[in-house]
PALUM-834850 format. One line per field, with one value per residue: z, x, y of N, C-alpha, C in turn; chain. Coordinates in Angstrom, 2 decimals, padded with zeros to 5 digits, m for minus. Layout:
BEGIN
n.zz: c(Z|...)
n.xx: c(X|...)
n.yy: c(Y|...)
ca.zz: c(Z|...)
ca.xx: c(X|...)
ca.yy: c(Y|...)
c.zz: c(Z|...)
c.xx: c(X|...)
c.yy: c(Y|...)
koltor: c(A|...)
This chain:
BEGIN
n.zz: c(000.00|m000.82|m001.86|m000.36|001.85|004.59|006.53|010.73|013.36|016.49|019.73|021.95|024.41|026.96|029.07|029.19|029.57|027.85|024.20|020.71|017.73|014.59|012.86|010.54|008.71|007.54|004.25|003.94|001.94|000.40|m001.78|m005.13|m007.34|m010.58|m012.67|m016.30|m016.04|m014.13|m010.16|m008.51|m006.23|m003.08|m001.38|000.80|000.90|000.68|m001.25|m003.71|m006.42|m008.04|m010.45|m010.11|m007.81|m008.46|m010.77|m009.72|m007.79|m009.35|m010.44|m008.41|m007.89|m009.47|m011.57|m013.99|m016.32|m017.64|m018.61|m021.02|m021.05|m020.07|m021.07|m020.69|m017.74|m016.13|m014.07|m011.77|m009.65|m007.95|m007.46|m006.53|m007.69|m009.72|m013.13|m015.00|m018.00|m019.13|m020.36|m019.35|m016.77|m014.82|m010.97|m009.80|m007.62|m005.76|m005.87|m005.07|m002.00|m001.29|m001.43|m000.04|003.89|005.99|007.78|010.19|009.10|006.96|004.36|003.50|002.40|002.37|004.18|002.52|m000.56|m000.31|m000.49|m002.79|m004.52|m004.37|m005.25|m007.62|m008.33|m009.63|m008.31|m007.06|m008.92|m009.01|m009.19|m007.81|m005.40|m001.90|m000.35|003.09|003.69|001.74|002.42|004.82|003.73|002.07|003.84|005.44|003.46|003.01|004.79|004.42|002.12|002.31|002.88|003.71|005.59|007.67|008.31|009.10|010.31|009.55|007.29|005.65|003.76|001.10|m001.20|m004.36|m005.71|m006.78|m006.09|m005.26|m005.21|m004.64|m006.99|m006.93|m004.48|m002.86|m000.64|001.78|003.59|003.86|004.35|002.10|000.05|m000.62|m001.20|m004.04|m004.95|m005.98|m007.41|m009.48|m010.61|m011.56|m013.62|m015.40|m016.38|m017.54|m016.06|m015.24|m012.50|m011.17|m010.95|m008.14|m005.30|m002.78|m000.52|002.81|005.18|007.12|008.68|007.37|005.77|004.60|002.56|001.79|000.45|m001.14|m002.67|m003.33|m004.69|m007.35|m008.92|m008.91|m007.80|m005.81|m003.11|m000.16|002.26|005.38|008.41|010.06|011.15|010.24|009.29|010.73|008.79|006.79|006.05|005.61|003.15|001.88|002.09|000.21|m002.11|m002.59|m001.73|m000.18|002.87|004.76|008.36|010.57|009.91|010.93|011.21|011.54|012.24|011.09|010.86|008.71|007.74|005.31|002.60|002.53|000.78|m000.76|000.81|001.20|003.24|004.42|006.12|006.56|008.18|010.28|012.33|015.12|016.95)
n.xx: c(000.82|001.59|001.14|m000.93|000.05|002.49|005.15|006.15|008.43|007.27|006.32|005.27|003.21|002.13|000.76|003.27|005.09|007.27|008.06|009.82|008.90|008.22|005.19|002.68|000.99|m001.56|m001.91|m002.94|m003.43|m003.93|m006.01|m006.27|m009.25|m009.61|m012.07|m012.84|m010.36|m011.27|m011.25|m012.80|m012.93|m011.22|m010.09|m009.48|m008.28|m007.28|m004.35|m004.64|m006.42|m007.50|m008.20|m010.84|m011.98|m012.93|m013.51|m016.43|m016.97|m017.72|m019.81|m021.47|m022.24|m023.21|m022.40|m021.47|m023.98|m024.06|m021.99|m021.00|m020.32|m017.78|m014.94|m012.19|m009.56|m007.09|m004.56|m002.32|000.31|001.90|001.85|m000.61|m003.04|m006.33|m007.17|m010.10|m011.79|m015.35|m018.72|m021.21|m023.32|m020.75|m020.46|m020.78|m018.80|m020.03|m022.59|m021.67|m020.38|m023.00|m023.94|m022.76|m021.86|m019.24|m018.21|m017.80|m016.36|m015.33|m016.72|m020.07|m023.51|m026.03|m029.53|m031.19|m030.37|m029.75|m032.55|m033.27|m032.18|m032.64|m035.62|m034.61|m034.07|m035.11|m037.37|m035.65|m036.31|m035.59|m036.23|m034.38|m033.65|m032.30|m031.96|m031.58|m029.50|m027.54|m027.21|m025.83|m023.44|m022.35|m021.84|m020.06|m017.99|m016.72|m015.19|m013.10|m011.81|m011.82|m008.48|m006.63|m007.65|m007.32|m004.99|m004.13|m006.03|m007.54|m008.88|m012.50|m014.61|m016.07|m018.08|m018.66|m021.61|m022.82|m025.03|m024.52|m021.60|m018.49|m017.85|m015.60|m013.68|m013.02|m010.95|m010.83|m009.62|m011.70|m015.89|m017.21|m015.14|m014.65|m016.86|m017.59|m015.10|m015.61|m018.10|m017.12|m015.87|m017.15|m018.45|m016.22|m016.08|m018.68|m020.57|m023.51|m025.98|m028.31|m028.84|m027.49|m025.69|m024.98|m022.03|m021.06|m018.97|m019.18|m021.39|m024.59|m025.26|m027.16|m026.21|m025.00|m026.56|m028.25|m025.89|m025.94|m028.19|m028.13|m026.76|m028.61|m028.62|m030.30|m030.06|m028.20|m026.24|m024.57|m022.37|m022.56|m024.75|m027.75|m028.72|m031.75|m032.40|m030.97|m032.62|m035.36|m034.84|m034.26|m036.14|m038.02|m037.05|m036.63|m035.08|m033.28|m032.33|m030.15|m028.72|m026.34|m025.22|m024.19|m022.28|m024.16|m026.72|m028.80|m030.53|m033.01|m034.08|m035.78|m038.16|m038.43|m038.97|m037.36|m035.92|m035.84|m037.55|m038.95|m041.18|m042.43|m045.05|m044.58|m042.99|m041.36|m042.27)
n.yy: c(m001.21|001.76|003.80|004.72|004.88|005.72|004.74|005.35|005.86|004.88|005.41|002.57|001.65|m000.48|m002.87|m004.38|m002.76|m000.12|m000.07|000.39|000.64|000.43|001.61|001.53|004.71|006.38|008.62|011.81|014.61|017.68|018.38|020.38|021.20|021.99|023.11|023.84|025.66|027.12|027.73|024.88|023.80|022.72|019.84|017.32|014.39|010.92|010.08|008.36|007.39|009.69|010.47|009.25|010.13|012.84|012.83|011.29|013.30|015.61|014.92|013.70|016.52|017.02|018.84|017.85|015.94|013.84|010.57|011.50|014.27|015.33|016.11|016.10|014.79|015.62|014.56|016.00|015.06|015.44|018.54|018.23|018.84|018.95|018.60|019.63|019.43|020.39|019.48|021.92|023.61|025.71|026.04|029.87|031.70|032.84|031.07|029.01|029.62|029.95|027.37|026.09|025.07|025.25|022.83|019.85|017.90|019.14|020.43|020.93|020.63|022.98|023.15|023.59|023.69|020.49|019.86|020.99|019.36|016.80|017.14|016.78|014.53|011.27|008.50|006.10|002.51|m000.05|m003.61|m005.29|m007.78|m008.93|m011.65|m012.53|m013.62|m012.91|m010.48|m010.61|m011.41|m009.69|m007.52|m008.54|m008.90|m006.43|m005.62|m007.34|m006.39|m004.23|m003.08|m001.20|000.32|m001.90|m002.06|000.34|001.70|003.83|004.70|004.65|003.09|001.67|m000.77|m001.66|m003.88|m006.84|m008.82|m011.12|m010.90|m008.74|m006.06|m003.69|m001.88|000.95|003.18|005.86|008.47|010.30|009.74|010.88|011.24|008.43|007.42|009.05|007.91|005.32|006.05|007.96|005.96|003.97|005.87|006.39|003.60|002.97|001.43|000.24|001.01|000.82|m001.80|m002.58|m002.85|m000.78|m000.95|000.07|001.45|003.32|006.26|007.00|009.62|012.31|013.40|011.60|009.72|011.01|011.30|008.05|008.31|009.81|008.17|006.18|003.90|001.20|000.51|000.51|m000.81|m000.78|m001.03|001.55|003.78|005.57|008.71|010.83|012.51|011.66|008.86|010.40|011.55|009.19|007.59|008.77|008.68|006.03|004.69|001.65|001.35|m000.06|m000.44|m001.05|m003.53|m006.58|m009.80|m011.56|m009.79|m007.08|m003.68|m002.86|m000.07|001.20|001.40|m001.75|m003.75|m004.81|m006.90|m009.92|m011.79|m014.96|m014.47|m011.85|m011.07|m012.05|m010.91|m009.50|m006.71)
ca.zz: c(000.00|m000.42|m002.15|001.03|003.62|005.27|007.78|010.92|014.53|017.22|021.10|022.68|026.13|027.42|030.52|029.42|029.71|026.32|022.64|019.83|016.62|013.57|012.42|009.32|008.75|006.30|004.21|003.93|001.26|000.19|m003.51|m005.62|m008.36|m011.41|m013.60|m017.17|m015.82|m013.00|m009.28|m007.98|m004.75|m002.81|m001.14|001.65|000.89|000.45|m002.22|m004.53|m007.52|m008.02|m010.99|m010.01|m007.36|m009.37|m011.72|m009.08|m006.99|m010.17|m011.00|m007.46|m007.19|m010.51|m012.03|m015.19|m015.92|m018.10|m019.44|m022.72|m020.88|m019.19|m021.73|m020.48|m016.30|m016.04|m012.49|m011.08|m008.21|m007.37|m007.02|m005.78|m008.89|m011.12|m014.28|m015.55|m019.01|m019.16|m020.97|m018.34|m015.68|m013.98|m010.36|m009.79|m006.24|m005.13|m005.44|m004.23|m000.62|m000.58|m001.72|001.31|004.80|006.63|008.74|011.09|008.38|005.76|003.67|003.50|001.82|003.28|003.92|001.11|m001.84|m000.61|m001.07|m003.84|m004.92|m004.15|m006.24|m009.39|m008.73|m009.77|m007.48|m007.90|m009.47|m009.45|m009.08|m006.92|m004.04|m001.85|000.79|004.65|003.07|000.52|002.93|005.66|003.53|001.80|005.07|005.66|002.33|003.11|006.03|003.94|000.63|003.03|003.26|004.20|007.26|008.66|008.63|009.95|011.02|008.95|006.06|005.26|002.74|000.37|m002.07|m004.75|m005.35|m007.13|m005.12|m004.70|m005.18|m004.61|m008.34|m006.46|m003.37|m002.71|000.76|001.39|004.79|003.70|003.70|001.17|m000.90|m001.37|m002.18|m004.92|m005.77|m006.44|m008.38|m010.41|m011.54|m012.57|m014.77|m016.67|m016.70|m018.12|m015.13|m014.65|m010.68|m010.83|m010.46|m007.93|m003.91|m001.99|001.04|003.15|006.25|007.84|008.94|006.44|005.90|003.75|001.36|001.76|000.27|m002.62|m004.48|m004.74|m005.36|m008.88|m009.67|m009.22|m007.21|m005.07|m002.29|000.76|003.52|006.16|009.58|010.68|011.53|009.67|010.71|010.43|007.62|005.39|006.25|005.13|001.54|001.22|001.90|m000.99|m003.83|m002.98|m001.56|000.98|003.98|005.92|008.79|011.90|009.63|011.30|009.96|012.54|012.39|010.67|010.93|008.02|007.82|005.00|001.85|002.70|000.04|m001.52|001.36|001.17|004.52|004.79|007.05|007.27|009.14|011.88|012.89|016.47|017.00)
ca.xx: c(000.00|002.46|000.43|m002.06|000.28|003.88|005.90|006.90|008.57|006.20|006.81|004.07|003.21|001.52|001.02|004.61|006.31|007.98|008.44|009.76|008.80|007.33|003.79|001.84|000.10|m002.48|m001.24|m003.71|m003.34|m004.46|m006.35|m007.09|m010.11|m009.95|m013.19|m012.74|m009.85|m011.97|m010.80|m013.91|m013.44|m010.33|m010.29|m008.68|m008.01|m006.34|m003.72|m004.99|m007.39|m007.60|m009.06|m011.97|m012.58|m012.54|m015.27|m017.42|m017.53|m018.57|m021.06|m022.27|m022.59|m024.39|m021.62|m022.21|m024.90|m023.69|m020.44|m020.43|m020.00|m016.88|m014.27|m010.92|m009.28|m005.50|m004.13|m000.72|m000.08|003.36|001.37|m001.98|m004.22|m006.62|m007.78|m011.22|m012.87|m016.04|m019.76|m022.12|m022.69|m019.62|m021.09|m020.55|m018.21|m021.43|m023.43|m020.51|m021.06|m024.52|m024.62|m022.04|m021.36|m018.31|m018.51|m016.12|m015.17|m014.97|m018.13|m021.69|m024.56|m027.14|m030.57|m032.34|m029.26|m030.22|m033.91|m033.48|m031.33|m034.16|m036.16|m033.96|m033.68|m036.12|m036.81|m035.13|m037.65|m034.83|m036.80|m033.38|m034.53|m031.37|m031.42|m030.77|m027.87|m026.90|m027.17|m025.14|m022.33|m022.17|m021.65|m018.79|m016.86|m016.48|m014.24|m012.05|m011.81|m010.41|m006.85|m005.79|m008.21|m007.13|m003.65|m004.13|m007.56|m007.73|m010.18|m013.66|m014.73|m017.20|m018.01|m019.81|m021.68|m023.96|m025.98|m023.61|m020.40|m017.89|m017.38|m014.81|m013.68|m012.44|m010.89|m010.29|m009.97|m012.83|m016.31|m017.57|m014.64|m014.96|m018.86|m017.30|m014.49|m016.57|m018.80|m016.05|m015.16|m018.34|m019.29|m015.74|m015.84|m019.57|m020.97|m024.86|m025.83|m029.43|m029.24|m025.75|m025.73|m023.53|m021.93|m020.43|m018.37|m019.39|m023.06|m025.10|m026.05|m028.16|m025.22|m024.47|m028.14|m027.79|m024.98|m026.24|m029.62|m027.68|m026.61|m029.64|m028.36|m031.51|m029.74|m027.19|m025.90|m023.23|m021.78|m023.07|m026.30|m028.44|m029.54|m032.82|m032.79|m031.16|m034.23|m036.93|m034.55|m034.26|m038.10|m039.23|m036.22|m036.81|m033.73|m033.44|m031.47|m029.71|m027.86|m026.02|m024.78|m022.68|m022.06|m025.51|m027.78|m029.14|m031.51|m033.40|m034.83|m036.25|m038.05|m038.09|m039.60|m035.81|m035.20|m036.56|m038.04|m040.15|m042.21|m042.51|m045.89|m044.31|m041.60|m041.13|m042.91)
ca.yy: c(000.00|002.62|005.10|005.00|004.77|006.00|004.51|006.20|005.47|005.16|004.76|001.95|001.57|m001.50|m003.21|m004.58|m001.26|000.83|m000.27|001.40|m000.15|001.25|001.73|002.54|005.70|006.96|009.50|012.65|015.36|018.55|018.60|021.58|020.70|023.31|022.96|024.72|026.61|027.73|026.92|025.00|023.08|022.31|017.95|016.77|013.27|009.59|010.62|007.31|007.34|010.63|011.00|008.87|011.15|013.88|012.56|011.37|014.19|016.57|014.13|014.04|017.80|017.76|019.98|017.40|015.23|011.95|010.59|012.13|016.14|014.80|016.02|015.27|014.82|015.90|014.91|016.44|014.37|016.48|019.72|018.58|019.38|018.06|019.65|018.67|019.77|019.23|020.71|021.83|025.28|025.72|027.40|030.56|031.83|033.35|030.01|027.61|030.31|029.75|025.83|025.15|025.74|024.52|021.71|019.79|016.96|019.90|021.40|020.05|021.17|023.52|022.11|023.97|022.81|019.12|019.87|021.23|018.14|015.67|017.52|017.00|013.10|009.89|007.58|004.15|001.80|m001.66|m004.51|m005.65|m008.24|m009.63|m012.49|m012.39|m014.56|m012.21|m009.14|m011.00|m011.83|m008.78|m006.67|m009.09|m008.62|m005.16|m006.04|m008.35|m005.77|m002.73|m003.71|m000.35|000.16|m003.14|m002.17|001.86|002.29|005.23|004.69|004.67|001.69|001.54|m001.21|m001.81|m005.75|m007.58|m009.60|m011.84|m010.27|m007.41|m005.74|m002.59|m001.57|002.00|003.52|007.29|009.26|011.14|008.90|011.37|011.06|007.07|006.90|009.72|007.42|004.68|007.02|008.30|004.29|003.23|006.81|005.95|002.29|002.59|000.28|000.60|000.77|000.32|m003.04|m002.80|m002.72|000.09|m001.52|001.58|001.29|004.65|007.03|006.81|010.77|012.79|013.61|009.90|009.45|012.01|010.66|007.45|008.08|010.28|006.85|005.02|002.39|001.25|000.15|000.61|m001.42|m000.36|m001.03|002.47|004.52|006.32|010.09|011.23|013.26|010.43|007.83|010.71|011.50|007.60|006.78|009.51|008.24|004.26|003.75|000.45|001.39|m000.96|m000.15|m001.42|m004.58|m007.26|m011.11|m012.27|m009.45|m005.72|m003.37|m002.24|001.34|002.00|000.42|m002.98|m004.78|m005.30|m007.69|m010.96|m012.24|m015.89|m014.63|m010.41|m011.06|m012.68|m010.16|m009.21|m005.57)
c.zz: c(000.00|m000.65|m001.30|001.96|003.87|006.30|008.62|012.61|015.17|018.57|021.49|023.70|026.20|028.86|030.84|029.54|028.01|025.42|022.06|018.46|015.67|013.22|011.08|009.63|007.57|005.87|003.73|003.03|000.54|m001.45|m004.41|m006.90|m009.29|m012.54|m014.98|m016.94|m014.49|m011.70|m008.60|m006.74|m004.29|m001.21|m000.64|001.46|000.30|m000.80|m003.62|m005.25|m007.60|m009.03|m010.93|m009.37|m007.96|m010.01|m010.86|m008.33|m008.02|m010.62|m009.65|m006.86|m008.91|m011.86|m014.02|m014.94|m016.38|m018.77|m020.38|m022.25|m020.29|m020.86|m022.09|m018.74|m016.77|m014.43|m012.42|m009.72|m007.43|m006.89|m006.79|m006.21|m009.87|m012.24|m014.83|m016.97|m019.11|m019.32|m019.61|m017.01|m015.08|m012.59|m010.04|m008.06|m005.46|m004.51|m005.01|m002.50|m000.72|m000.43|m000.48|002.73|005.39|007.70|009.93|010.00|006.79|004.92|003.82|003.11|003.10|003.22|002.57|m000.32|m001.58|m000.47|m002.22|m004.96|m005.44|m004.90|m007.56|m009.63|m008.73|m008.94|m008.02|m007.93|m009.80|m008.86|m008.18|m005.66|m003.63|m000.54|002.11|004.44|002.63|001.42|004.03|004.93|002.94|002.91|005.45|005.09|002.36|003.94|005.54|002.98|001.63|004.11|004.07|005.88|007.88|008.85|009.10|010.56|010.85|008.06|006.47|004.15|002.14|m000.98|m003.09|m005.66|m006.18|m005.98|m004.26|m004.45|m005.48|m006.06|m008.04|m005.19|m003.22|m001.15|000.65|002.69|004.73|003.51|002.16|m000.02|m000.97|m001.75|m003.57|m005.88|m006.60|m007.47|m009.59|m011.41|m012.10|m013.78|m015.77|m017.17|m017.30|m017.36|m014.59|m013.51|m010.44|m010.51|m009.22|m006.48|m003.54|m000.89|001.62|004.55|007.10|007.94|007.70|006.55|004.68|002.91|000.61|000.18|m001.23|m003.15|m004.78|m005.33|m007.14|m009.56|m009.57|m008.96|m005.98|m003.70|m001.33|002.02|004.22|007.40|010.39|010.57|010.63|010.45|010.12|008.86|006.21|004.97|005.30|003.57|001.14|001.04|000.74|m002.27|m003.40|m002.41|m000.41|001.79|004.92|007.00|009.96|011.55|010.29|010.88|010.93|012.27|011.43|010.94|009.29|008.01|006.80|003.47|001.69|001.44|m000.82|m000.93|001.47|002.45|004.54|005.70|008.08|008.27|010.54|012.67|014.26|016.49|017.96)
c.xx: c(000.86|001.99|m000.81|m001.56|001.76|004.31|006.49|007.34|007.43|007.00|005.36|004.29|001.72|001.67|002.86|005.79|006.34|008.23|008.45|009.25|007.99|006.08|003.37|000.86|m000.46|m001.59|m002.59|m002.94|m004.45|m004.64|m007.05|m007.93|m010.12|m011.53|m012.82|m011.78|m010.41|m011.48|m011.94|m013.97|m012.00|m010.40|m009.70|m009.13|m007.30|m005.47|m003.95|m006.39|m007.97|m008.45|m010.51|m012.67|m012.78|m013.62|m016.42|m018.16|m017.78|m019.62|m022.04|m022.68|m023.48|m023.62|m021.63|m023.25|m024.59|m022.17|m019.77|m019.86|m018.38|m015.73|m013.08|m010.61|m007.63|m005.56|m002.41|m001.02|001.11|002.45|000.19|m003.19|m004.79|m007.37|m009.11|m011.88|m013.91|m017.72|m020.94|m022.11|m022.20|m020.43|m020.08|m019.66|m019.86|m022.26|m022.70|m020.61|m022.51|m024.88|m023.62|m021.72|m020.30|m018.69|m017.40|m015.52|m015.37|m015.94|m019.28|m022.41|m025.49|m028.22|m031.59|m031.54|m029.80|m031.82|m034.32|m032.94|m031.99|m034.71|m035.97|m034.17|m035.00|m036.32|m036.59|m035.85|m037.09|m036.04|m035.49|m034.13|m033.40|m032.31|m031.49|m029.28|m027.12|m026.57|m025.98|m023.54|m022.14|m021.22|m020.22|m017.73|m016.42|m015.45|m013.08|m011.62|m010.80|m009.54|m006.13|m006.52|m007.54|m005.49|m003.62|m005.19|m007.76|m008.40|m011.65|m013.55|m016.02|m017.37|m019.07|m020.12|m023.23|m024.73|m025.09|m022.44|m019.46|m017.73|m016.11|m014.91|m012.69|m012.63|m010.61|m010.58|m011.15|m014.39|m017.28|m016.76|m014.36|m015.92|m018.29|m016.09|m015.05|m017.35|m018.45|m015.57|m016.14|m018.56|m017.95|m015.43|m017.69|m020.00|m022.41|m025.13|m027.21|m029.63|m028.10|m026.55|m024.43|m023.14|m020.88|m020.02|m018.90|m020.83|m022.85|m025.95|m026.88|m027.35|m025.11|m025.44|m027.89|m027.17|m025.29|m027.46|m028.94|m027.51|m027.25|m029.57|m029.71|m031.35|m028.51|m027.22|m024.81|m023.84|m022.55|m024.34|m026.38|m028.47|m030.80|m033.32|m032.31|m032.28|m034.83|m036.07|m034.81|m035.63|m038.44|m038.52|m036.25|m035.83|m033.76|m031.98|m031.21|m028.36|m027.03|m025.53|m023.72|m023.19|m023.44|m027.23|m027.77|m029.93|m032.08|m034.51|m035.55|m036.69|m037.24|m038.30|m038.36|m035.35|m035.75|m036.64|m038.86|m041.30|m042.27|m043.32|m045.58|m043.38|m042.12|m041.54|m042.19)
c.yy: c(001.26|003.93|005.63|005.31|005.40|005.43|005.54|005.17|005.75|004.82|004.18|001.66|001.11|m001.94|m004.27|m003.32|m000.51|000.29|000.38|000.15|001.09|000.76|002.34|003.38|006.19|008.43|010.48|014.01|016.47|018.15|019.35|021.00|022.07|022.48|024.46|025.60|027.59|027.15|026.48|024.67|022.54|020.75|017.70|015.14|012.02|009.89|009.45|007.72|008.42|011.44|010.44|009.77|012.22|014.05|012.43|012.15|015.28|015.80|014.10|015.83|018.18|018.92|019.34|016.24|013.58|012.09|011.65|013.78|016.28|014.70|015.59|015.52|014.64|016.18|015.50|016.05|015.18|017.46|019.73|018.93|018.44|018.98|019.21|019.81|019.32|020.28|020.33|023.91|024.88|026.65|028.57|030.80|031.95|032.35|029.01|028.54|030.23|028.25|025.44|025.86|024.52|023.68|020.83|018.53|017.86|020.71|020.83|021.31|021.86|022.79|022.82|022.94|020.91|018.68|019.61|019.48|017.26|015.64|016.93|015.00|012.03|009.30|006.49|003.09|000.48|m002.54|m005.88|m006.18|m009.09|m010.44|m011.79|m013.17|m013.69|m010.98|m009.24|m010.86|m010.46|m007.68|m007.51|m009.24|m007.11|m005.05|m006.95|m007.41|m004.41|m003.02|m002.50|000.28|m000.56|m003.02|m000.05|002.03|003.35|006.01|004.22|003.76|001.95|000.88|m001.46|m003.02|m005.45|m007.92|m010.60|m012.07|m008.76|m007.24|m004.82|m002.24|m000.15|002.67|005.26|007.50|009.53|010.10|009.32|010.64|009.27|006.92|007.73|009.20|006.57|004.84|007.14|006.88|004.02|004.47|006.36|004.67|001.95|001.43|000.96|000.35|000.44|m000.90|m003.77|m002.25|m001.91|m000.43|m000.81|000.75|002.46|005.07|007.24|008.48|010.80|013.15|012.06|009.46|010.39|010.99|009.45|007.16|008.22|009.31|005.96|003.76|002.33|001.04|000.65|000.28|m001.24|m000.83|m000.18|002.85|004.94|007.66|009.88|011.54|012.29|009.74|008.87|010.87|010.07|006.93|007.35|009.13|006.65|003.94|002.87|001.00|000.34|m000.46|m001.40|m003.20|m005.38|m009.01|m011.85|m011.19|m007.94|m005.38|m002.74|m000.83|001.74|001.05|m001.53|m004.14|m005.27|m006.53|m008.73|m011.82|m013.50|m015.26|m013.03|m010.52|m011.40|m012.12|m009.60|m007.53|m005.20)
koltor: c(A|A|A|A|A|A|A|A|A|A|A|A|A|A|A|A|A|A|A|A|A|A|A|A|A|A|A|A|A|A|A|A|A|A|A|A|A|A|A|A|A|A|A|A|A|A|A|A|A|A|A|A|A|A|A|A|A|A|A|A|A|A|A|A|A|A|A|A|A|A|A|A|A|A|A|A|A|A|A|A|A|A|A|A|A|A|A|A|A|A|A|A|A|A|A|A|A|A|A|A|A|A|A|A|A|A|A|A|A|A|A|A|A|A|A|A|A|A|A|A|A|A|A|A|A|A|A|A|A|A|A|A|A|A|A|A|A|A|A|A|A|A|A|A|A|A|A|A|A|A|A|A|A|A|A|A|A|A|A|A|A|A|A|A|A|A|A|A|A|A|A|A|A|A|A|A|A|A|A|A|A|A|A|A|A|A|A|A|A|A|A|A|A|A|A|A|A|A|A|A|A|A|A|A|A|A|A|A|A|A|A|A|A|A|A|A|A|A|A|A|A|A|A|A|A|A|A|A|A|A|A|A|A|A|A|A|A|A|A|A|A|A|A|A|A|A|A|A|A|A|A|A|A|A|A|A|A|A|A|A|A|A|A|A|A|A|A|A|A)
């Protein structure tokens, strides 16, 4: 993992006393995004797959709408930049200060911008129906696929699966910027999601919820919670929420009819 990670000394202290030994550490980097020559958004994260991110997160902000506007992506990994051409409105300073306010893991949308958002998107109409099998194991390949968590405890994971198997697995400090790497692989590898399961390591927000409604994946299962305000976006675009996944049990929150149960009537109230 070298392009994820750095070695450094560490001092540990246990109930055996002092060790020096070395440890891996995530490596975290600053990343400026130009659109058309324009500077649009500057990215704190995982210094790997850069131009995926890149794509995904202008595709999740809407900045284009399908492949074809997506002209060319020039990364500089020395100086921290990526260049993107690409047909579509570039926003304006004005509306990049009104569409964001700072947050403590970096920007987020106001609540009107992910109203408005909602607005713009379909709901997801897959005819996708997994297992308690399929949902179980799923939630457990996610834990085998992020190599670089399990050796720093520093990433966010997010994969994306058939029914019955992982197709990609992408890690990033940021859990924005992996649902956006992810993103970014399927719009240039031409990979349809409507019929494709998200399986996230991290809270499941209302941003979370956005990007992949854009991609029309019907589904998402993670480790972590839900908030509030995800559930009510996810009930009105179709999307099946699963949270609180581990290799025995889940909860499901939201559009159930994806999950295939013997015997809904008989569930424990």
């Amino acid at each position: 993992m070298p392009d994820y990670t750095t070695s450094i000394e560490v001092r540990r202290y246990n109930h055996s006393g002092l060790s020096v030994l070395q440890d891996v550490i995530i490596k975290e980097r600053p990343i400026t995004l130009f659109v058309n020559g324009k500077e649009l958004a500057a990215i704190v994260c995982s210094p790997v797959h850069l131009k995926e991110l890149a794509v995904g997160f202008l595709y999740s902000e809407g900045i284009f709408q399908e492949r074809k506007d997506l002209r060319a992506v020039s990364v500089n990994e020395e100086e921290g930049i990526i260049r993107v051409e690409a047909d579509g409105r570039i926003p304006s300073d004005e509306d990049l200060r009104k569409r964001y306010v700072t947050t403590c893991s970096g920007k987020g949308k106001t609540t009107f911008y992910l109203v408005d958002d909602m607005l713009k998107i379909k709901p997801a109409e897959s005819g996708l129906v997994l297992t308690v099998d399929e949902i179980l194991h799923l939630s457990e390949e996610i834990e085998k696929n992020t190599v670089v968590f399990r050796s720093t405890g520093g990433t966010h994971g997010v994969s994306l699966c058939t029914s019955k198997e992982v197709i990609c697995t992408f890690e990033d400090i940021g859990r924005h910027n992996a649902v956006d790497k992810m993103v970014g692989y399927c719009l240039l590898k031409g990979i349809s999601l409507d019929d494709k399961v998200i399986v996230f390591s991290g809270r499941i927000s209302s941003e979370i919820i956005i990007k992949i409604a854009r991609i029309k994946s019907p589904m998402i299962i993670s480790r972590g919670a839900p908030t509030d305000m995800a559930l009510g976006i996810a009930k009105q675009l179709g999307i099946t929420v699963i949270g609180f996944a581990r290799p025995d049990k889940f909860n499901v929150y939201s559009n159930d009819q994806r999950v295939a149960l013997e015997n809904k009537e008989g569930l424990k109230k």
